[in-house]
C-alpha positions in Angstrom: -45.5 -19.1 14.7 -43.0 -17.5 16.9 -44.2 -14.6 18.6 -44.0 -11.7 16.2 -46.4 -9.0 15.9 -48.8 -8.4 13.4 -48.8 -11.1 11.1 -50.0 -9.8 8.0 -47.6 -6.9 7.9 -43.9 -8.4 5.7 -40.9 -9.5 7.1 -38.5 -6.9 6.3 -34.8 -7.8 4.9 -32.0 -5.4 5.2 -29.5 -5.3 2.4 -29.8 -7.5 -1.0 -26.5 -9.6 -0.8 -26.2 -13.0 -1.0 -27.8 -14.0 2.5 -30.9 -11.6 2.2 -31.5 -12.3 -1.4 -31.6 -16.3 -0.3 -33.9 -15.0 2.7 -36.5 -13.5 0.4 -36.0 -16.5 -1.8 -37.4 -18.8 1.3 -39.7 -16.5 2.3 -41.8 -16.7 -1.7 -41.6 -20.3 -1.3 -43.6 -19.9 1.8 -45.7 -17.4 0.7 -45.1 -15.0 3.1 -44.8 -10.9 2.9 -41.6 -9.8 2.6 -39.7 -6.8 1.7 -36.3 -6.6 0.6 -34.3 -2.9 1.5 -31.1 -2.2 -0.4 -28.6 0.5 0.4 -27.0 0.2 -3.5 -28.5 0.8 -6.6 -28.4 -3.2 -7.2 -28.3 -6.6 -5.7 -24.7 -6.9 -4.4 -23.6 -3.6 -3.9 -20.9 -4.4 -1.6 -19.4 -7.3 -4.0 -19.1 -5.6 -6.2 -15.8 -3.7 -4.5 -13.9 -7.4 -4.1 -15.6 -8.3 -7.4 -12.0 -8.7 -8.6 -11.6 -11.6 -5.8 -11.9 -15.0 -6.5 -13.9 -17.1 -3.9 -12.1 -20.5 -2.2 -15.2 -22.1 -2.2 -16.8 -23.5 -5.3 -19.8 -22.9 -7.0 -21.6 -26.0 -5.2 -20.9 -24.2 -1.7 -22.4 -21.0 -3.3 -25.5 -21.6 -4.4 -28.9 -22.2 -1.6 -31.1 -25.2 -2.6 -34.1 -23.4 -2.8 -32.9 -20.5 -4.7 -31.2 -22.7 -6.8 -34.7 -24.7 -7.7 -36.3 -21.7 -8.1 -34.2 -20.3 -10.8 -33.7 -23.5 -12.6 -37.5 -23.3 -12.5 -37.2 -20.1 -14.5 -34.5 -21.1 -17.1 -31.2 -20.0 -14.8 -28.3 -22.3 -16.2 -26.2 -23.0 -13.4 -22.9 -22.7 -13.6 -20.2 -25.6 -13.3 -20.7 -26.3 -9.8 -16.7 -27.3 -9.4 -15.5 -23.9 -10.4 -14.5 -21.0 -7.9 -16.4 -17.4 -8.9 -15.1 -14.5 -8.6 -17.3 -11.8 -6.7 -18.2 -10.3 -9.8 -19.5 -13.6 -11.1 -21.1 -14.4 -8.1 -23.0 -11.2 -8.5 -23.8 -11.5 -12.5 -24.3 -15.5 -12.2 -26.5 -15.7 -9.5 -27.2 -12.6 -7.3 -28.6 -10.2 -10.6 -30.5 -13.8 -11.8 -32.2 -14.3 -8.1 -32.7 -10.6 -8.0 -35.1 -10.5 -11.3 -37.1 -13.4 -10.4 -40.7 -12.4 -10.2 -41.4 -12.9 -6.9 -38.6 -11.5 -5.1 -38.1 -8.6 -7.9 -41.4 -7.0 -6.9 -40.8 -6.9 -3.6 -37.2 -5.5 -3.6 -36.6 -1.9 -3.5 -33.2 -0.5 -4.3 -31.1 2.9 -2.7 -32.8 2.6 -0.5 -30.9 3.0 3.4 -32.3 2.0 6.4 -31.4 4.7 8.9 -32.9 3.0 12.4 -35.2 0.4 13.4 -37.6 0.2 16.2 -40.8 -1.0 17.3 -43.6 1.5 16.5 -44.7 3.8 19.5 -42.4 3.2 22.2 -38.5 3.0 22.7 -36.0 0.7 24.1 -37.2 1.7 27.7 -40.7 0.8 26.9 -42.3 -2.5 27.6 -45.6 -2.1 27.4 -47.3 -4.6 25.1 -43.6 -4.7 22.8 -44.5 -7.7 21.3 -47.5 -7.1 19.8 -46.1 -3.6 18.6 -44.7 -4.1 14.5 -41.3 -2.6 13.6 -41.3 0.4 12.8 -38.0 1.0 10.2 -37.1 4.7 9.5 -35.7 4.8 6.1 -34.2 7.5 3.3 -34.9 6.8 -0.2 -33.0 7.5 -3.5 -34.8 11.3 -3.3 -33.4 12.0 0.1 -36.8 11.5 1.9 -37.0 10.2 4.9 -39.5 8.0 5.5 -41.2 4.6 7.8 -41.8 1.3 6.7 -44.2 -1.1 8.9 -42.5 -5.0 9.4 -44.0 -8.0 11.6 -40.5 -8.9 11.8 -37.0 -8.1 10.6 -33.7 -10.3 9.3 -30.6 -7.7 9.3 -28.4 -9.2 6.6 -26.9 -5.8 5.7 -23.3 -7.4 6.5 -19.9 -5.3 8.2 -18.2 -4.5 4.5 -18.9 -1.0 5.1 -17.6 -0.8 8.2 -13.8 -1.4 8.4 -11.5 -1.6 11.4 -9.0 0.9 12.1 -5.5 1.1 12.3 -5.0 0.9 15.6 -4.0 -1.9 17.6 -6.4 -0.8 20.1 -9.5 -1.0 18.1 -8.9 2.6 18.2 -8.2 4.7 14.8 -4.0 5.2 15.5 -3.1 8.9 16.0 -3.0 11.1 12.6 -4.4 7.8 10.8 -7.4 10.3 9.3 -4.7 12.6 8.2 -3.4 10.2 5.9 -6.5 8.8 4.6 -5.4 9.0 1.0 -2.8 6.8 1.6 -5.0 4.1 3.0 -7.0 1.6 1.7 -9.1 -0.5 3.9 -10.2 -4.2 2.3 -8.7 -6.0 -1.0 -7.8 -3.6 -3.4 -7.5 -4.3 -7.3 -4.0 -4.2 -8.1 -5.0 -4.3 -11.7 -7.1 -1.5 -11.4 -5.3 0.3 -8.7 -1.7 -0.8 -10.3 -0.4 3.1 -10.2 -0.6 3.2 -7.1 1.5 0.2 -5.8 4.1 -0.1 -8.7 7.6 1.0 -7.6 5.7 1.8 -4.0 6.8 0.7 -0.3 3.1 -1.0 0.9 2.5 -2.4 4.0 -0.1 -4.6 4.7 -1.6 -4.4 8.2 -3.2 -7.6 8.9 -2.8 -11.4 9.7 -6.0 -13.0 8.2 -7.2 -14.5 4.9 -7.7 -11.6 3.2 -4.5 -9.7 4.1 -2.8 -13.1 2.5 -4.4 -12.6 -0.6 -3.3 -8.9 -0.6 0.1 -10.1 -0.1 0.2 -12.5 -2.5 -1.0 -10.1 -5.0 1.6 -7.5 -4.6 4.4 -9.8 -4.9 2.8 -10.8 -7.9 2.9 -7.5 -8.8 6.5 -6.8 -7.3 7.5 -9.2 -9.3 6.6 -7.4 -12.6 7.5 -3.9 -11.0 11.3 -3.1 -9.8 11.3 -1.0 -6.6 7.7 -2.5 -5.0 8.4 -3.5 -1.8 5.9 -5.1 0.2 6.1 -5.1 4.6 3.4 -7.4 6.6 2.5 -5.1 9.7 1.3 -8.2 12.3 -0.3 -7.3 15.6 1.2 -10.3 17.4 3.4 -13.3 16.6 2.8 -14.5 13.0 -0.4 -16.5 12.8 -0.6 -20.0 11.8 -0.8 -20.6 8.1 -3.7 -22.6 7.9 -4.2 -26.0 7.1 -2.7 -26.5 4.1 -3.0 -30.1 2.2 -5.0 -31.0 5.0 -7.6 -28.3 4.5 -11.1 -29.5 2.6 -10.6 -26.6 0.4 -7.5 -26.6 -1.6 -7.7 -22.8 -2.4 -8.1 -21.8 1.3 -5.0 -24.0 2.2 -2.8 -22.7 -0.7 -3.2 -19.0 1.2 -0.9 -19.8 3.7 1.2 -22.0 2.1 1.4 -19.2 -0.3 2.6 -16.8 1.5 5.2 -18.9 4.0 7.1 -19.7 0.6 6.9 -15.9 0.0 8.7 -15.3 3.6 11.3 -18.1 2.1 12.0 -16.5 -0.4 12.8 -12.7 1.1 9.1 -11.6 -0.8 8.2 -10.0 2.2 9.5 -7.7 4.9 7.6 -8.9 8.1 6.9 -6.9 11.1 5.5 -9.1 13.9 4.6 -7.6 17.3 4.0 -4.8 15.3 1.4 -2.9 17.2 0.3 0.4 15.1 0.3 3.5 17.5 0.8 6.3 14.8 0.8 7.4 10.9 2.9 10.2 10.5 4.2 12.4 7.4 8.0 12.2 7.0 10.2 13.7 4.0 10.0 10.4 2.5 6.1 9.5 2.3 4.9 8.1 5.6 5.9 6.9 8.8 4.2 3.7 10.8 4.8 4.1 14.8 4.9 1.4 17.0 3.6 1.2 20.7 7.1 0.3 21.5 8.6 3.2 19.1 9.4 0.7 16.3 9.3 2.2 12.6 8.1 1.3 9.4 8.6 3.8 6.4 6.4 3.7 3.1 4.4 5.1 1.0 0.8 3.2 0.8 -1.2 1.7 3.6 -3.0 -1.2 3.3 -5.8 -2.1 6.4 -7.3 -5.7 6.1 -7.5 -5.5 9.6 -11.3 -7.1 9.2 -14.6 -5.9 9.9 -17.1 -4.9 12.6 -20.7 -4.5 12.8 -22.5 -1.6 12.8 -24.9 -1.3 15.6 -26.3 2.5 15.6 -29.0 1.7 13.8 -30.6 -0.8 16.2 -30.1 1.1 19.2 -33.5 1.1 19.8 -34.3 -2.6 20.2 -32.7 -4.9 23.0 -30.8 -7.0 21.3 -28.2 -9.6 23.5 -24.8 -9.5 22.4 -21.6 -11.5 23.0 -18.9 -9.2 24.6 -16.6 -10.4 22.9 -18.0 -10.8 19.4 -20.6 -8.7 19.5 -22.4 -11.2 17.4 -25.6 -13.0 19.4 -24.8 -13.8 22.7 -25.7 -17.7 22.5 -23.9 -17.9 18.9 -20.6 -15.8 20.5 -18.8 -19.0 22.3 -19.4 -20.9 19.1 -18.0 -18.9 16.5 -15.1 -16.8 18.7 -11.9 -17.1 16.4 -10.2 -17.8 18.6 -11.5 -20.9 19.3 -12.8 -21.6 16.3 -12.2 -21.5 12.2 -14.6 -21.8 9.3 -15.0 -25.2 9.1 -15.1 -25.9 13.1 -18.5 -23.8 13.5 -21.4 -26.1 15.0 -24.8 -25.6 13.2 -27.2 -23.3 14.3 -30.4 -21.3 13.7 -32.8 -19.4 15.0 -32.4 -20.2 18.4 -28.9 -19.1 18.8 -29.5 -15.9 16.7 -32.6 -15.0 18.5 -32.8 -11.7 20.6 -34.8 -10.7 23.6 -36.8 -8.2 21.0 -39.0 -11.1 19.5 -39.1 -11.4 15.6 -35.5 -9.9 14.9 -33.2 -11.0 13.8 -28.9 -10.5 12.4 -28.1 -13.2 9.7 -25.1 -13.6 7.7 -21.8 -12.0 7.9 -22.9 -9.5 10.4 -24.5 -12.2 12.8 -20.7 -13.2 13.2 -19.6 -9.5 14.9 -16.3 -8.8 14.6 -15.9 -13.2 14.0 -14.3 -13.3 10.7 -15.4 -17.0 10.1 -18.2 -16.8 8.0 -19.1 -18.9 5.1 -22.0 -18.4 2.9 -23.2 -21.7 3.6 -23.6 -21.1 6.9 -25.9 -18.0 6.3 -27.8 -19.8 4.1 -28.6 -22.6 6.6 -29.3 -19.7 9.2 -32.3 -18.0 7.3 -33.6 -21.3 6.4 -34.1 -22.1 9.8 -35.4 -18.4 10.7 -37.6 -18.5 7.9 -39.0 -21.7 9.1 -39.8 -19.9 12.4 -41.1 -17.3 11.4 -43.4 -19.3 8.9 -44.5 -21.3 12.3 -43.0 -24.8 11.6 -41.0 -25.0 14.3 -39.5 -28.6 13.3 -37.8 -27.6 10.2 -36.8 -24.5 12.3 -35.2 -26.8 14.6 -33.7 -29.1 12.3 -30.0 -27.5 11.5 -28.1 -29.5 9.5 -24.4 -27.9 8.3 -21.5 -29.5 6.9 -18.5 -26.8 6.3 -15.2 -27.9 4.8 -12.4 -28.7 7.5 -9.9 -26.2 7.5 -7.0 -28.6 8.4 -6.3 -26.5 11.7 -8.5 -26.1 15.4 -8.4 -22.5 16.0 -6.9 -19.3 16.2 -3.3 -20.3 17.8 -0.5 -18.7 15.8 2.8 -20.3 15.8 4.9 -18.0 17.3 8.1 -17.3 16.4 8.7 -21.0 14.3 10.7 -21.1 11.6 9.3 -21.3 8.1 10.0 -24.4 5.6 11.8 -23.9 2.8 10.2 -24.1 -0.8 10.8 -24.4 -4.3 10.0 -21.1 -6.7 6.8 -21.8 -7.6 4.4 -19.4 -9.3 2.4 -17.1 -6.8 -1.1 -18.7 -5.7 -3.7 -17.5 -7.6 -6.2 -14.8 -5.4 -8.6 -16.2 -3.5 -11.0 -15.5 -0.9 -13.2 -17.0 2.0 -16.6 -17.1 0.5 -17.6 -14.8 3.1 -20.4 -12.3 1.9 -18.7 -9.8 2.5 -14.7 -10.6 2.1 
């Protein structure tokens, strides 16, 4: 085994999304102790606000081997492994299924939050015999209580969706930005559920990734239907490269960006690049979006995918080694940094490069990327398969990472500056998709 303390103590697993479910799912086919901890009052809680979303990945990219043999085991009919989920489905159709299997059902716990998590009797500062010590992980249950839970090791798979980036160009929340909070919506929103609000509305969209291009193409879907929407794309720096297109290995990803450049063709979209948010202000005709250069934007609804970051408070008390940039694990940083880097150009790795000085702990899934916006489910799946393995003491399997992603059709983060954009013919808005990350 690798050096964890007490062994017959479980492995604890923070948050009951995709990634930990498939965790605990490897963990009974090993017959180890494990205990699942979930924040929501069921598996998926934090799908379930992009369940409107439809995933670019299909079904077959979706699904972990070993779950997916264990619930065919217990009579789960899989679904057509060519068709693309939405969040919700991926929650219904194979999260809720994975959830009530016997083995991982008893062993799950729901609302219940995880507050901290340390080793039991000493602090960050103390070294003293640490890795013999179990985890100690201070938790508040559905009554309020606040109570400790005893691990031999711990997989963090509680994800960033709760934890949005600001504003702020500066990673800092802009000035007055908490003083029009009502105006703002961080992530995807439903625009069929939330269609009030954006009809007839001036929204911008603060962002320059996946997700804020299937926020745009939504609203001009939308703008489309409804006179007087108009939609402006707030971008930090010089528009970003529109993805790979026909060459990407997933159609749906490459559509995004093609997608939206036909949108800029056609005058969809008002776009603000170099567009560095200073300042949300009130003005007579709803709100104002400052510049660090003075520029303005008026409008009257905000819309922040600006991405995610991790949150770290609650392991302040183990040493854990982070990437400065990323904050992610400092041996997986380099390799996943998007600027480097896109989904599909993300070597394979395991529980080597997630590993942390504090022996037996460990981030998988979306929030063992940081602030990395790259993630795939299939490569979290691969990651607690080979942390499992470790933990379980065969050290070979651990060590054999094997990862295919699809190709996104471009090397990196570059942008393309200030190029000009094709023109297009008027075709129908892409449908919404999404990254397949676990967290969106």
């Amino acid at each position: 085994r690798t050096e964890v303390a007490c062994p017959e103590l479980p492995v604890a697993i923070i948050g009951a999304g995709p990634i930990g479910l498939t965790a605990a799912a490897h963990l009974a086919s090993r017959r180890e102790p494990f205990l699942v901890l979930e924040k929501g009052p069921r598996p998926g809680s934090s799908i379930r606000d992009w369940g409107h979303v439809r995933l670019f990945s299909p079904w077959k990219h979706n699904v972990d081997p070993v779950a997916r043999r264990m619930l065919l085991e217990n009579g789960w009919t899989e679904p057509d492994p060519e068709v693309f989920p939405t969040g919700k489905q991926l929650g219904e159709r194979l999260l809720e299924p994975l959830a009530k299997l016997p083995d991982i059902a008893r062993r799950t716990r729901y609302e219940v939050e995880v507050l901290a998590v340390s080793r039991e009797g000493v602090d960050r500062l103390g070294s003293g015999g640490r890795e013999t010590r179990p985890f100690r992980l201070r938790v508040r249950d559905s009554d309020g209580l606040d109570k400790n839970i005893r691990a031999r090791a711990v997989l963090d798979a509680s994800g960033t969706w709760g934890n949005p980036k600001p504003l702020g160009a500066d990673g800092l929340p802009a000035i007055g930005e908490s003083e029009a909070k009502e105006h703002i919506y961080y992530g995807m929103p439903s625009l069929t559920r939330d269609r009030g609000r954006y009809a007839g509305r001036r929204v911008a969209v603060v962002g320059a990734g996946d997700s804020a291009f299937n926020v745009l193409i939504e609203l001009a879907d939308l703008a489309a239907r409804e006179p007087g929407t108009e939609i402006h794309w707030i971008v930090r720096g010089p528009l970003p490269s529109f993805g790979g297109g026909a060459a990407d290995q997933l159609p749906r990803r490459g559509e995004l960006g093609s997608a939206v450049r036909r949108l800029i063709a056609h005058g969809s979209l008002s776009v603000h690049s170099a567009f560095r948010v200073a300042k949300v202000a009130r003005s007579e005709k709803g709100l104002r979006l400052v510049a660090d250069d003075l520029d303005q934007v008026e409008v009257d609804e905000i819309i922040c995918v600006t991405g995610f970051r991790p949150d770290l408070e609650m392991l302040r008390e183990l040493r854990l080694d982070l990437d400065q940039a990323t904050e992610a694990p400092a041996a997986l940083g380099p390799l996943i940094d998007p600027n480097v880097h896109s989904c599909g150009t993300v070597r394979p790795h395991g529980y080597r490069e997630l590993a942390h000085p504090e022996k037996g702990f460990f981030v998988v899934g979306m929030k063992s990327y940081g602030r990395a916006p790259t993630f795939l489910l299939l490569t979290g799946y691969e990651q607690v398969r080979s942390v499992v393995a470790a933990l379980s003491g065969d050290l070979e399997r651990a060590r054999e990472v094997n990862l295919v992603l699809p190709e996104t059709g471009v090397c990196g983060g570059g942008s393309l500056g200030g190029a000009s954009l094709p023109n297009a013919r008027s075709d129908r808005v892409a449908e919404r998709v999404c990254c397949g990350e676990e967290n969106g």
